[in-house]
N, C-alpha and C positions, 0 to 999 in steps of 0.2 A: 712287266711289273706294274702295280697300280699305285699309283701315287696319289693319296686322299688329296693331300694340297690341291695339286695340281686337277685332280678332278673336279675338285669344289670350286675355283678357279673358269675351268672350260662350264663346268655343270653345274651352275649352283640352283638352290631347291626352288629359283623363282623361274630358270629357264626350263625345268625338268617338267616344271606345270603349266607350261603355255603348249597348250596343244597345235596351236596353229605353227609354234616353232619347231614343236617334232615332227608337224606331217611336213612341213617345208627339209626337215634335214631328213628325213627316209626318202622325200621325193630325188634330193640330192645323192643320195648313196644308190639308191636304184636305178638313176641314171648314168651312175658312175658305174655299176657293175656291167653296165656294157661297153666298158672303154678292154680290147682286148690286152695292148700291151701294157703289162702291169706296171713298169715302171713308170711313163704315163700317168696313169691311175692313183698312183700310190702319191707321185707330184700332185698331182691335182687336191687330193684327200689333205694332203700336210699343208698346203697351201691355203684351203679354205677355212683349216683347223685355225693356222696363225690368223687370219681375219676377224674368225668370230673370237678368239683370246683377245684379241684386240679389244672389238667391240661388247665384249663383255666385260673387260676391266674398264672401260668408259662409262658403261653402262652401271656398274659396282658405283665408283667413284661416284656417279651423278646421283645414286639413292643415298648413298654414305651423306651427302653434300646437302640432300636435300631436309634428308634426317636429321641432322645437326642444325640446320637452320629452322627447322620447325621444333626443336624441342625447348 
């Protein structure tokens, strides 16, 4: 099921346009699609998921923070 929130959250429109950030996370999933056992795999995937959630509500916070201080 897709959940906008939660997409725009992981995906927002300033990480969608960093190219250097897509070609680093294809290079991450095509590495990953050679890990055979899937459970494995699928840890690994949810794991890196919660990372960048992470580092992207940091990253959110820091433009919010920064925006507010410059206006």
């Amino acid at each position: 099921m897709f959940n906008k929130d939660k997409h725009i959250v992981l995906f927002p429109e300033w990480k969608l346009k960093n190219k250097e950030y897509l070609k680093q996370l294809q290079i991450f999933f095509d590495k990953v699609d050679n890990i055979e056992n899937e459970k494995l795999k699928n840890d690994i995937i949810c794991q890196m998921l919660q990372c960048d959630k992470i580092l992207t509500k940091i990253a959110q916070e820091k433009i919010e923070e920064a925006s507010i201080k410059n206006s």
